[in-house]
PDB file of N, CA, C and O in Angstrom, chain B, residues numbered from 101:
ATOM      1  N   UNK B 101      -3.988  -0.333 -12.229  1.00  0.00           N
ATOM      2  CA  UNK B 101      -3.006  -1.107 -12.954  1.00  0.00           C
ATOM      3  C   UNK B 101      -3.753  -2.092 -13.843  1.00  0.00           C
ATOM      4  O   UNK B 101      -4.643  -2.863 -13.485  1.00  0.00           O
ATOM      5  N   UNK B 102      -3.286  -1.950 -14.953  1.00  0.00           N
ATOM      6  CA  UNK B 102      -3.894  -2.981 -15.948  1.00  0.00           C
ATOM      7  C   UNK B 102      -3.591  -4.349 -15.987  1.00  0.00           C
ATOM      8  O   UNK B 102      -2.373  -4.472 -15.858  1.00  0.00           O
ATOM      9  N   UNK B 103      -4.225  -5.578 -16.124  1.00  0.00           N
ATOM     10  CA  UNK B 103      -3.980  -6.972 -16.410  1.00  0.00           C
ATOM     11  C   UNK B 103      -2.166  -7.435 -17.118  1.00  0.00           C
ATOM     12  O   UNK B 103      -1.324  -8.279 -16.814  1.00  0.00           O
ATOM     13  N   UNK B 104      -2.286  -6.040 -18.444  1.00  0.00           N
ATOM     14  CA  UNK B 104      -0.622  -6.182 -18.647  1.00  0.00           C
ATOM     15  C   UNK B 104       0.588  -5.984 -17.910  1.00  0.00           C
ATOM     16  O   UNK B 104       1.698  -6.512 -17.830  1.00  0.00           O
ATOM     17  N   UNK B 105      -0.046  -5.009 -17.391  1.00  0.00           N
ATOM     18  CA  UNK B 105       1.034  -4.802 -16.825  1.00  0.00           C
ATOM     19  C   UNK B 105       1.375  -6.058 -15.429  1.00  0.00           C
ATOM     20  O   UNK B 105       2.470  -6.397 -14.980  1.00  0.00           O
ATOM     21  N   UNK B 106       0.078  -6.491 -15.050  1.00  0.00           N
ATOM     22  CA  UNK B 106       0.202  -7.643 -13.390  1.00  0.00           C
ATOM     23  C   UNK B 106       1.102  -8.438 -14.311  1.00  0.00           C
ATOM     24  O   UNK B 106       2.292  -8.560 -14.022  1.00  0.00           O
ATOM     25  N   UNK B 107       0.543  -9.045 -15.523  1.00  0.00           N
ATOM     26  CA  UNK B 107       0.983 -10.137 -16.024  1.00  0.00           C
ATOM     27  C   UNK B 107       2.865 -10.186 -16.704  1.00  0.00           C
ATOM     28  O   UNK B 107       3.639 -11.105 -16.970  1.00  0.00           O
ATOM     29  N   UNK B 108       2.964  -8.449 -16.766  1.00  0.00           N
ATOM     30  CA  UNK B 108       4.492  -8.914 -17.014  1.00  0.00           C
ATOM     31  C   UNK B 108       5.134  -8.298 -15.704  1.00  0.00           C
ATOM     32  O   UNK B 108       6.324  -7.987 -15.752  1.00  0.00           O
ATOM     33  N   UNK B 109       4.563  -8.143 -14.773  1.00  0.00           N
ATOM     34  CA  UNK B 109       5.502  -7.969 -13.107  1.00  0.00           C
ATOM     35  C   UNK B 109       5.209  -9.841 -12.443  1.00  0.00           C
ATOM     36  O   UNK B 109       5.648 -10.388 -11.431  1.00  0.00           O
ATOM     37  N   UNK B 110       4.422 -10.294 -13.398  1.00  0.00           N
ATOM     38  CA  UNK B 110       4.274 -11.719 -12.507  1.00  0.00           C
ATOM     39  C   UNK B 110       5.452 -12.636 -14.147  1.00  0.00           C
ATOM     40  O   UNK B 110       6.430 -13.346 -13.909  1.00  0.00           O
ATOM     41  N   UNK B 111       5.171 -12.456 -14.962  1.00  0.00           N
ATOM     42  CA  UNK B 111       6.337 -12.852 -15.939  1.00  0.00           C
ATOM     43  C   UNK B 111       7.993 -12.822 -15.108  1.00  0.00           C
ATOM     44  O   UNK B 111       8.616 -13.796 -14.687  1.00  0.00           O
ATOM     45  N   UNK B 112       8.419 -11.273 -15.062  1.00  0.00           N
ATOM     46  CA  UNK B 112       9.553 -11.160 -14.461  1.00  0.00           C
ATOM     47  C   UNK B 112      10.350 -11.533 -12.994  1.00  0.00           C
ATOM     48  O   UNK B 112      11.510 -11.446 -12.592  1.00  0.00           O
ATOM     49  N   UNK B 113       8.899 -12.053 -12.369  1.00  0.00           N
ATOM     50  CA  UNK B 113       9.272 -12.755 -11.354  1.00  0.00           C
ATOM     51  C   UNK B 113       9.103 -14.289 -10.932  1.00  0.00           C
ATOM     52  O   UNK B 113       9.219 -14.786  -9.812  1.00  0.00           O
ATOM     53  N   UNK B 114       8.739 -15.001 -12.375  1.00  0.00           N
ATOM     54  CA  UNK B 114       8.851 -16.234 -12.561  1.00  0.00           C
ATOM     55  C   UNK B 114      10.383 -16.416 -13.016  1.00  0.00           C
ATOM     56  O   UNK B 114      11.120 -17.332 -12.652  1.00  0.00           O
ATOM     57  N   UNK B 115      10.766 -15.203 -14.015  1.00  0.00           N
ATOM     58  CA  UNK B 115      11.694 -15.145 -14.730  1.00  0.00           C
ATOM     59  C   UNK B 115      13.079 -15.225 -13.834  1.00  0.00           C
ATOM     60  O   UNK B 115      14.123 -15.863 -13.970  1.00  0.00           O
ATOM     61  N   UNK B 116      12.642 -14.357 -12.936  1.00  0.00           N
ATOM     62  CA  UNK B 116      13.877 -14.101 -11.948  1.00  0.00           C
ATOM     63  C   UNK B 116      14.156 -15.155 -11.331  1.00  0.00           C
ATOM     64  O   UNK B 116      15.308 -15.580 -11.244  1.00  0.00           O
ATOM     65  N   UNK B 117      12.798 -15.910 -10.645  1.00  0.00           N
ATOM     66  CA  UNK B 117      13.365 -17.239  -9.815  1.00  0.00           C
ATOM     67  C   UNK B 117      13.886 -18.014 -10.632  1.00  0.00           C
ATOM     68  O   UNK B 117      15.054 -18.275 -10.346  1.00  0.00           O
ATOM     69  N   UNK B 118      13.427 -18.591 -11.719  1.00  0.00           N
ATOM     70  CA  UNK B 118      14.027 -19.531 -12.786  1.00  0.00           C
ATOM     71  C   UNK B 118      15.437 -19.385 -13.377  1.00  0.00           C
ATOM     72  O   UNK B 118      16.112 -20.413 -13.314  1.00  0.00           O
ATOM     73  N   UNK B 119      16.037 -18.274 -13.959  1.00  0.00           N
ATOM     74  CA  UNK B 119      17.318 -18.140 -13.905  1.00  0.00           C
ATOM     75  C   UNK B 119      17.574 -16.819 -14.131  1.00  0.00           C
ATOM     76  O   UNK B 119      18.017 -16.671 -15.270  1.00  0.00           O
ATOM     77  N   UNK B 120      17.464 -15.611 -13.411  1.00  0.00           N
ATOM     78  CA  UNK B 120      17.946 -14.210 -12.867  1.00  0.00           C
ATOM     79  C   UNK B 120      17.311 -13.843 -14.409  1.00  0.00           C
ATOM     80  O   UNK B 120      16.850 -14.307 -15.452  1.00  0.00           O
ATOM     81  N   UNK B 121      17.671 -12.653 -13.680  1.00  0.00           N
ATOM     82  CA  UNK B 121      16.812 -11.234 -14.852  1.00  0.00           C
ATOM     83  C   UNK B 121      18.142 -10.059 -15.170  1.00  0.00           C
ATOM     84  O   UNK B 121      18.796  -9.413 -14.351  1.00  0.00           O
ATOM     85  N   UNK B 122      18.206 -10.077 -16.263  1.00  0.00           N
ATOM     86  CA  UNK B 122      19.180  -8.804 -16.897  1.00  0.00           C
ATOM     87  C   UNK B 122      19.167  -7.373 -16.277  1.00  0.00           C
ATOM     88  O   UNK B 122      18.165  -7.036 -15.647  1.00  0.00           O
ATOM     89  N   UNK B 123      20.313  -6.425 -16.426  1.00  0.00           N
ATOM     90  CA  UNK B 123      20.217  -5.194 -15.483  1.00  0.00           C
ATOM     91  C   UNK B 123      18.874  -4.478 -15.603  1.00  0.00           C
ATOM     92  O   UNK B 123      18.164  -4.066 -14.686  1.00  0.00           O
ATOM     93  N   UNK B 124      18.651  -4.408 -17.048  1.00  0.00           N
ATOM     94  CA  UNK B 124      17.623  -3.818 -17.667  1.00  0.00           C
ATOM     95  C   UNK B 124      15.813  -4.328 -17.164  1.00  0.00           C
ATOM     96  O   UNK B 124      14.907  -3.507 -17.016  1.00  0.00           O
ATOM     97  N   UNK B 125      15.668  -5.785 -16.987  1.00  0.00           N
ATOM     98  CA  UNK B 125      14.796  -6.417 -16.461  1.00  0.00           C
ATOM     99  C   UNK B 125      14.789  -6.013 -15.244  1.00  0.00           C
ATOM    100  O   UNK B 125      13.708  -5.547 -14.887  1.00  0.00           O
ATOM    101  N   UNK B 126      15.900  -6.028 -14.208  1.00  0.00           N
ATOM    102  CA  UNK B 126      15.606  -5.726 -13.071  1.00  0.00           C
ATOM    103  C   UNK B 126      15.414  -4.481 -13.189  1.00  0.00           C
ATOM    104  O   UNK B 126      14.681  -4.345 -12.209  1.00  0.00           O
ATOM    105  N   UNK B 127      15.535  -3.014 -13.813  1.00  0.00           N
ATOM    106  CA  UNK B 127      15.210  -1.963 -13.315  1.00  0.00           C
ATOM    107  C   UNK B 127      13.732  -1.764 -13.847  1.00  0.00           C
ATOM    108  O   UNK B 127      12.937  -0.971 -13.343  1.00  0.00           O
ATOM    109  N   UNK B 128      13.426  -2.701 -15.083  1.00  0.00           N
ATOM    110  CA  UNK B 128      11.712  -2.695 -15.258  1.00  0.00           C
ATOM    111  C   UNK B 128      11.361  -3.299 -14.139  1.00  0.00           C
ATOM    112  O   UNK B 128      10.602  -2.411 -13.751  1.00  0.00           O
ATOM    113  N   UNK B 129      11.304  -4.132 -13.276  1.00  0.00           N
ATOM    114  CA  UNK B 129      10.904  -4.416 -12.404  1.00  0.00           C
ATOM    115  C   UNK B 129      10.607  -3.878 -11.213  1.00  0.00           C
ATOM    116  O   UNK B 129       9.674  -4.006 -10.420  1.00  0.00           O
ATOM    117  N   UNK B 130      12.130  -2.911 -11.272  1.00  0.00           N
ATOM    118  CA  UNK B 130      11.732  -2.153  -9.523  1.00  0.00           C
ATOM    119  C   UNK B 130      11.051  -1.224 -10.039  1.00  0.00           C
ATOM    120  O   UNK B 130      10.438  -0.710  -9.103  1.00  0.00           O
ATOM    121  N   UNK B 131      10.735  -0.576 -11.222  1.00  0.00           N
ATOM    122  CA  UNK B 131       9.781   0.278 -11.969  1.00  0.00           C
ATOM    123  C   UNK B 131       8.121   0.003 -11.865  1.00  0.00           C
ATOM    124  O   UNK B 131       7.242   0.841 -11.665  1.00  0.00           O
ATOM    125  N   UNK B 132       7.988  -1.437 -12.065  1.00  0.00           N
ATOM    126  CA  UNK B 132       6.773  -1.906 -12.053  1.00  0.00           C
ATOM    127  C   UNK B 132       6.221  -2.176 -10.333  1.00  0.00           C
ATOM    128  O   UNK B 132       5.034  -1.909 -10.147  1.00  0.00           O
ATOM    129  N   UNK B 133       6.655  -2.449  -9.668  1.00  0.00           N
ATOM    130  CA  UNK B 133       7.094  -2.326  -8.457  1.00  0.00           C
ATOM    131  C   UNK B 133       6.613  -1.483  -7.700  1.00  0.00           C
ATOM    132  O   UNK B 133       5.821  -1.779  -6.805  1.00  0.00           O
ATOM    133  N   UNK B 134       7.102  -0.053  -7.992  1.00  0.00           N
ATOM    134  CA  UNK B 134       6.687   1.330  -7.857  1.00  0.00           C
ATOM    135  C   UNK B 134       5.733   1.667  -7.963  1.00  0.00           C
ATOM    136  O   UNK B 134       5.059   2.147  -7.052  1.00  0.00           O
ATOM    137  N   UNK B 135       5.289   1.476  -9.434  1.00  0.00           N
ATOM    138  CA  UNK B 135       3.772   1.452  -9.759  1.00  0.00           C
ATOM    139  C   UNK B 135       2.689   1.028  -8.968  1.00  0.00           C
ATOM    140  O   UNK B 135       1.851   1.567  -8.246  1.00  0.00           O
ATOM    141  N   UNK B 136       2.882   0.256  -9.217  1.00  0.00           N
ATOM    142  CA  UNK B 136       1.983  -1.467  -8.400  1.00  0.00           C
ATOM    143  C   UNK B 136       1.751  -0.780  -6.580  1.00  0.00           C
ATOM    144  O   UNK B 136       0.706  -0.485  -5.999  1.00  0.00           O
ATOM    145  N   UNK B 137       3.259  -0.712  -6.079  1.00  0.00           N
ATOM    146  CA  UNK B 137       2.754  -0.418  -4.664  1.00  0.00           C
ATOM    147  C   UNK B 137       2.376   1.208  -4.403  1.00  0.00           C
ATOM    148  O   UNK B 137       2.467   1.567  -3.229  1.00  0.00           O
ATOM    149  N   UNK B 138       2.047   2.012  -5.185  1.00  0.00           N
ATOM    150  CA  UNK B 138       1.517   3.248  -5.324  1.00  0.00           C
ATOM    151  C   UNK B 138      -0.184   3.354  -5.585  1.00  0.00           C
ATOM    152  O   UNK B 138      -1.016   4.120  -5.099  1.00  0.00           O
ATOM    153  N   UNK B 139      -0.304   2.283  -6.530  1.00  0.00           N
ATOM    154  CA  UNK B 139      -1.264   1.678  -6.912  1.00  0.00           C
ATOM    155  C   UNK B 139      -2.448   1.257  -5.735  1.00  0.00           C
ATOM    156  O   UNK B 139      -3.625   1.615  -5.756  1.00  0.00           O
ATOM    157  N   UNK B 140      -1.654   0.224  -4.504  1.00  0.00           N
ATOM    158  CA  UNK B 140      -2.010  -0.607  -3.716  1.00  0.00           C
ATOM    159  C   UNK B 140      -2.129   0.587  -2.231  1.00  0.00           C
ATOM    160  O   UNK B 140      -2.953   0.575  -1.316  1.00  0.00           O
ATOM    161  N   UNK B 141      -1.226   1.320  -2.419  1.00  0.00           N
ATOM    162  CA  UNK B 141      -1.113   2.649  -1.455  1.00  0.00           C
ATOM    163  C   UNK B 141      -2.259   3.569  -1.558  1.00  0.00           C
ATOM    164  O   UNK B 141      -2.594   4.047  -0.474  1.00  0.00           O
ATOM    165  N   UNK B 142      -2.585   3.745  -2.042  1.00  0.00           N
ATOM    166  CA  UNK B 142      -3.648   4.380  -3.210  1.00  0.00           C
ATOM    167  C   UNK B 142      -5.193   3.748  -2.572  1.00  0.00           C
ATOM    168  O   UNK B 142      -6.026   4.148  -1.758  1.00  0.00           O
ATOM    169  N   UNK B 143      -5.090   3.009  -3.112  1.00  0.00           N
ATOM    170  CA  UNK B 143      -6.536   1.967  -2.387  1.00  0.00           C
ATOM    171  C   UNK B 143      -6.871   2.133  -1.276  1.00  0.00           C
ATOM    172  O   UNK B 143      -8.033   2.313  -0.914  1.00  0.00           O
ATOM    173  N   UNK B 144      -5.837   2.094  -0.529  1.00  0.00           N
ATOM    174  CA  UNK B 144      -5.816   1.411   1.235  1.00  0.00           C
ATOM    175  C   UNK B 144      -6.047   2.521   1.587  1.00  0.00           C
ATOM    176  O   UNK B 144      -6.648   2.501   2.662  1.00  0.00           O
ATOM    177  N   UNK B 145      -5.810   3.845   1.091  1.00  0.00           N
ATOM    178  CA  UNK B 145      -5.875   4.897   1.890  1.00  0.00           C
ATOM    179  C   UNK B 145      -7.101   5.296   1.575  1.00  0.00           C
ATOM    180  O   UNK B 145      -7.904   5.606   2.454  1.00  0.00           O
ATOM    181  N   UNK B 146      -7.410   5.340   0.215  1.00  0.00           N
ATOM    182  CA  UNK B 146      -8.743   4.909  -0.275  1.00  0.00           C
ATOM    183  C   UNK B 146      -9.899   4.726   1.120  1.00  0.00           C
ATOM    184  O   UNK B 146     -10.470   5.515   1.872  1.00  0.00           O
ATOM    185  N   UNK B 147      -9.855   3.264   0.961  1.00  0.00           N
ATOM    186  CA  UNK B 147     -10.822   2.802   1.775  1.00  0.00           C
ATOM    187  C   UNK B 147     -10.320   3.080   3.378  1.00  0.00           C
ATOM    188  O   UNK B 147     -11.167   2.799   4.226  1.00  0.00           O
ATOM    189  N   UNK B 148      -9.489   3.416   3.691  1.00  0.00           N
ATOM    190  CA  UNK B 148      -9.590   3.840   4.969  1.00  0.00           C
ATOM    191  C   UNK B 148      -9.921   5.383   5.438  1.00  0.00           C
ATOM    192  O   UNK B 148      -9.502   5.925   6.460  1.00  0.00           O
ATOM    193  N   UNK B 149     -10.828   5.986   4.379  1.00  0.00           N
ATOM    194  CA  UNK B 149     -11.315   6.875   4.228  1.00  0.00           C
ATOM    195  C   UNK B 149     -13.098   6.581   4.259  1.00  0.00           C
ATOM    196  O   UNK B 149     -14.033   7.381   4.286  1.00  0.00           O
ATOM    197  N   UNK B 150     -13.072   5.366   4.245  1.00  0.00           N
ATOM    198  CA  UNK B 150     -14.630   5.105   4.534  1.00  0.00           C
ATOM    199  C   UNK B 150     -14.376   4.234   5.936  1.00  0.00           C
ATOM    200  O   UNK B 150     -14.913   3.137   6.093  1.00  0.00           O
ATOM    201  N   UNK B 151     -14.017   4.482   6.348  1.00  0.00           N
ATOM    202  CA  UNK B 151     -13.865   3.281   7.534  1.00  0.00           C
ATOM    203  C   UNK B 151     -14.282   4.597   8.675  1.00  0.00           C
ATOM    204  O   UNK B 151     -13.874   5.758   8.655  1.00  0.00           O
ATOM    205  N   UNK B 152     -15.173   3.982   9.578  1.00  0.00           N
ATOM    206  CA  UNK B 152     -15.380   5.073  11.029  1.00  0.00           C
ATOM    207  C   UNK B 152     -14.825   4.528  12.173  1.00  0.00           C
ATOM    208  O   UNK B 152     -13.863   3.971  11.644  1.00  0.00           O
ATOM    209  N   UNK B 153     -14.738   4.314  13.183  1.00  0.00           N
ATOM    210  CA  UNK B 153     -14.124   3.867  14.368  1.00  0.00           C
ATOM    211  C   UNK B 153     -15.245   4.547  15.769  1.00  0.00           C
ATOM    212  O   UNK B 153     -15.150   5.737  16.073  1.00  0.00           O
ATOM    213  N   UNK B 154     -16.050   3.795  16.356  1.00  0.00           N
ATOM    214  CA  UNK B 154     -16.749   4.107  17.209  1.00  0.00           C
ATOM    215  C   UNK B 154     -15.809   4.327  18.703  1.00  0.00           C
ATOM    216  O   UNK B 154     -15.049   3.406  19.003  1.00  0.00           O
ATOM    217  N   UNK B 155     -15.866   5.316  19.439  1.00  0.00           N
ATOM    218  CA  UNK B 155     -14.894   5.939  20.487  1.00  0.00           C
ATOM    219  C   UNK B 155     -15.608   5.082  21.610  1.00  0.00           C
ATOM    220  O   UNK B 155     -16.356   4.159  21.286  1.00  0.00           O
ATOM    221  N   UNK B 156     -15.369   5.395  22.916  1.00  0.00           N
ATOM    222  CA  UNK B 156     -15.765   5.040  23.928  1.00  0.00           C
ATOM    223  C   UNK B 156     -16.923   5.411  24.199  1.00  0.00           C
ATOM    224  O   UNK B 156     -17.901   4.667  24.283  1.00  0.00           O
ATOM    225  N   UNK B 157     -16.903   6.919  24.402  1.00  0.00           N
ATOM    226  CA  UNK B 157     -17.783   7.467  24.673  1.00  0.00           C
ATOM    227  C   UNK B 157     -19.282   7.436  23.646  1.00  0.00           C
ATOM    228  O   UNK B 157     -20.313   8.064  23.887  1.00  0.00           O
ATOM    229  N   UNK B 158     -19.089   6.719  22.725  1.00  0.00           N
ATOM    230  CA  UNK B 158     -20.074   6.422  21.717  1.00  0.00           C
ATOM    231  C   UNK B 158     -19.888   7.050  20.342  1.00  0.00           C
ATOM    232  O   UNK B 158     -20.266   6.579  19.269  1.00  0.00           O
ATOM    233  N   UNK B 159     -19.276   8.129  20.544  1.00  0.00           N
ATOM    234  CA  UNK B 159     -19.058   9.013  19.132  1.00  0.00           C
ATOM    235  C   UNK B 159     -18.575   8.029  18.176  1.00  0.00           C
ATOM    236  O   UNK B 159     -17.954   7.019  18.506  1.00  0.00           O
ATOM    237  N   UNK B 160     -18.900   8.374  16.885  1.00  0.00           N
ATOM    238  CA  UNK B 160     -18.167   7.429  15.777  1.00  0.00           C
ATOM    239  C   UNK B 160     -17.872   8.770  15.048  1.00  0.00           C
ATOM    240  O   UNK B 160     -18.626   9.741  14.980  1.00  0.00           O
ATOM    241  N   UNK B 161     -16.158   8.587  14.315  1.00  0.00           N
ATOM    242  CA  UNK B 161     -15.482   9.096  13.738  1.00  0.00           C
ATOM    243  C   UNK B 161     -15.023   8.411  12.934  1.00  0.00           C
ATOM    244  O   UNK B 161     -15.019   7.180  12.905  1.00  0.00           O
ATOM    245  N   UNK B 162     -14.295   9.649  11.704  1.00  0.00           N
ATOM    246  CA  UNK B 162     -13.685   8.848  10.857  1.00  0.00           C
ATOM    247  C   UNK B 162     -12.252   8.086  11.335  1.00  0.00           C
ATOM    248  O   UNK B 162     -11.538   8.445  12.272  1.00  0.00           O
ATOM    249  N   UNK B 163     -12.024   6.910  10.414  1.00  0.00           N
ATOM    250  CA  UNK B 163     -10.771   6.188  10.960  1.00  0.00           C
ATOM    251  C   UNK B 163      -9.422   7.282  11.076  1.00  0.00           C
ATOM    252  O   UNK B 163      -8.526   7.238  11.919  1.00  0.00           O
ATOM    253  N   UNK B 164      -9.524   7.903  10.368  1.00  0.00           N
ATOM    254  CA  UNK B 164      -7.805   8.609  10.092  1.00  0.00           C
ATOM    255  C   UNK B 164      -8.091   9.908  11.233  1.00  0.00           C
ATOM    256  O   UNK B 164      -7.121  10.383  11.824  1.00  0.00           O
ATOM    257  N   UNK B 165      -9.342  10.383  11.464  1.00  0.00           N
ATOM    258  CA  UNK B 165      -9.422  11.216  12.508  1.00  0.00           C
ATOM    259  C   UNK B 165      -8.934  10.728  14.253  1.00  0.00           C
ATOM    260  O   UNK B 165      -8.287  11.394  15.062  1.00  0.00           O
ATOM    261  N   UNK B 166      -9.391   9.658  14.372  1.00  0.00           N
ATOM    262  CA  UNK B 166      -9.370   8.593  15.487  1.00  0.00           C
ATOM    263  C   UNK B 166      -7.964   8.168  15.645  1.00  0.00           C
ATOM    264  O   UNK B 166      -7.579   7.875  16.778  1.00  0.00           O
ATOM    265  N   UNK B 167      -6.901   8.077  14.332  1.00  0.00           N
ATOM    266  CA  UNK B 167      -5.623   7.517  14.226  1.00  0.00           C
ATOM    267  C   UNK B 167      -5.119   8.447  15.020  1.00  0.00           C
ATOM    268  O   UNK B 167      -4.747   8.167  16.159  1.00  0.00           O
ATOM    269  N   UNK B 168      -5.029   9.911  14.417  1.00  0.00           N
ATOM    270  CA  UNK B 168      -4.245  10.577  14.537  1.00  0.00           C
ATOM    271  C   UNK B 168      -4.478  11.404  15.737  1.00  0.00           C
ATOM    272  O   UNK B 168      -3.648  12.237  16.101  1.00  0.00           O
ATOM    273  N   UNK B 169      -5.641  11.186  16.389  1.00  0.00           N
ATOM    274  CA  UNK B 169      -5.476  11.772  17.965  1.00  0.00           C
ATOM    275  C   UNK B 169      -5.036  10.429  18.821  1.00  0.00           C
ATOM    276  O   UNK B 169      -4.728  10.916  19.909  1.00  0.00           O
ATOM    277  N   UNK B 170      -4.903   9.463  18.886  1.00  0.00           N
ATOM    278  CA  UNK B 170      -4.471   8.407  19.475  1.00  0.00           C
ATOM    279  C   UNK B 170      -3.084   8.653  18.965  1.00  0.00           C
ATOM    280  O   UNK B 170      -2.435   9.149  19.887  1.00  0.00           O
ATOM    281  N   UNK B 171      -2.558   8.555  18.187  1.00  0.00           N
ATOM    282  CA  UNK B 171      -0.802   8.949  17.463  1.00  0.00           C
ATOM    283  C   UNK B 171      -0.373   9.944  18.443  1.00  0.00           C
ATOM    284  O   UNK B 171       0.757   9.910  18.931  1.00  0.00           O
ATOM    285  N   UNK B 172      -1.375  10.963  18.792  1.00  0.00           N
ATOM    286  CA  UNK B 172      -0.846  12.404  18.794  1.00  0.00           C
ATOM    287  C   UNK B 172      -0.949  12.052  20.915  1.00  0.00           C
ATOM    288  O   UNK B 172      -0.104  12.528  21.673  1.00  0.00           O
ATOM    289  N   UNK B 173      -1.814  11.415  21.276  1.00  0.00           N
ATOM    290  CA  UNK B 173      -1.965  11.191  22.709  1.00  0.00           C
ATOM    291  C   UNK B 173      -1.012  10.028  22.895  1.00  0.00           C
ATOM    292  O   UNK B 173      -0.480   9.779  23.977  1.00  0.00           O
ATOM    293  N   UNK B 174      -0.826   9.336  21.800  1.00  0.00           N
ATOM    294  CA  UNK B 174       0.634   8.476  22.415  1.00  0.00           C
ATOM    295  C   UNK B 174       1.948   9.388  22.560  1.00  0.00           C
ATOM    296  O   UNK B 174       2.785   9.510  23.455  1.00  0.00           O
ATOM    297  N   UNK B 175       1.757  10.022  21.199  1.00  0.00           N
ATOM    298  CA  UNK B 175       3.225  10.952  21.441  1.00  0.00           C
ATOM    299  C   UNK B 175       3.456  11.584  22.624  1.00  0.00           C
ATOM    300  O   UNK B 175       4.583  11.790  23.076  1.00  0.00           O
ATOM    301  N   UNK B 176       2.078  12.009  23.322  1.00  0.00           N
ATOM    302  CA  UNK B 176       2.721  12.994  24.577  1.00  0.00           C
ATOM    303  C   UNK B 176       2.762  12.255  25.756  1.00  0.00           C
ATOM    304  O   UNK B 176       2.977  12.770  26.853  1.00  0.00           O
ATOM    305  N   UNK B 177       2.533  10.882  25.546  1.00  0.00           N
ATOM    306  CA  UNK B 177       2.701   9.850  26.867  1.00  0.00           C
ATOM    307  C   UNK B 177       4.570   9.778  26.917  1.00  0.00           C
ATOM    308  O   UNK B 177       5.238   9.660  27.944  1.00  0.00           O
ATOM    309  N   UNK B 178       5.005   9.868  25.748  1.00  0.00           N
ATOM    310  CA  UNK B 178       6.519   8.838  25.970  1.00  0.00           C
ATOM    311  C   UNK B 178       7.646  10.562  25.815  1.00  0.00           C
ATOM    312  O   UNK B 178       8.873  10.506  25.894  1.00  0.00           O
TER     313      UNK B 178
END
């Protein structure tokens, strides 16, 4: 996401607290919104793709490998 674009999702939400935003403003907004947390979704999954998680037994794995057998050994507890 570019600087313009932060700067008019942080515009429209000065705008909004100060005195509301038009239909049209608000649907640029939940637009920018979208972006932005796709953006931020994007990253996180990103870097939790470099992340390892050391097991008990000493092994180190990747994080999302480690998630999803712990996910998958909770599921068959309940």
């Amino acid at each position: 996401m570019d600087r313009k674009m932060l700067a008019r999702i942080n515009e429209l939400a000065k705008k909004k607290r100060e005195q509301g935003l038009t239909p049209e403003e608000q649907n640029e907004q939940k637009e920018l919104y979208k972006i932005y947390l796709g953006e931020i979704r994007a990253q996180f999954d990103s870097t939790l793709d470099n992340v390892s998680v050391k097991e008990k037994d000493g092994k180190v794995v990747p994080f999302k490998q480690a998630y999803t057998k712990k996910g998958e050994d909770n599921g068959n507890n309940n």
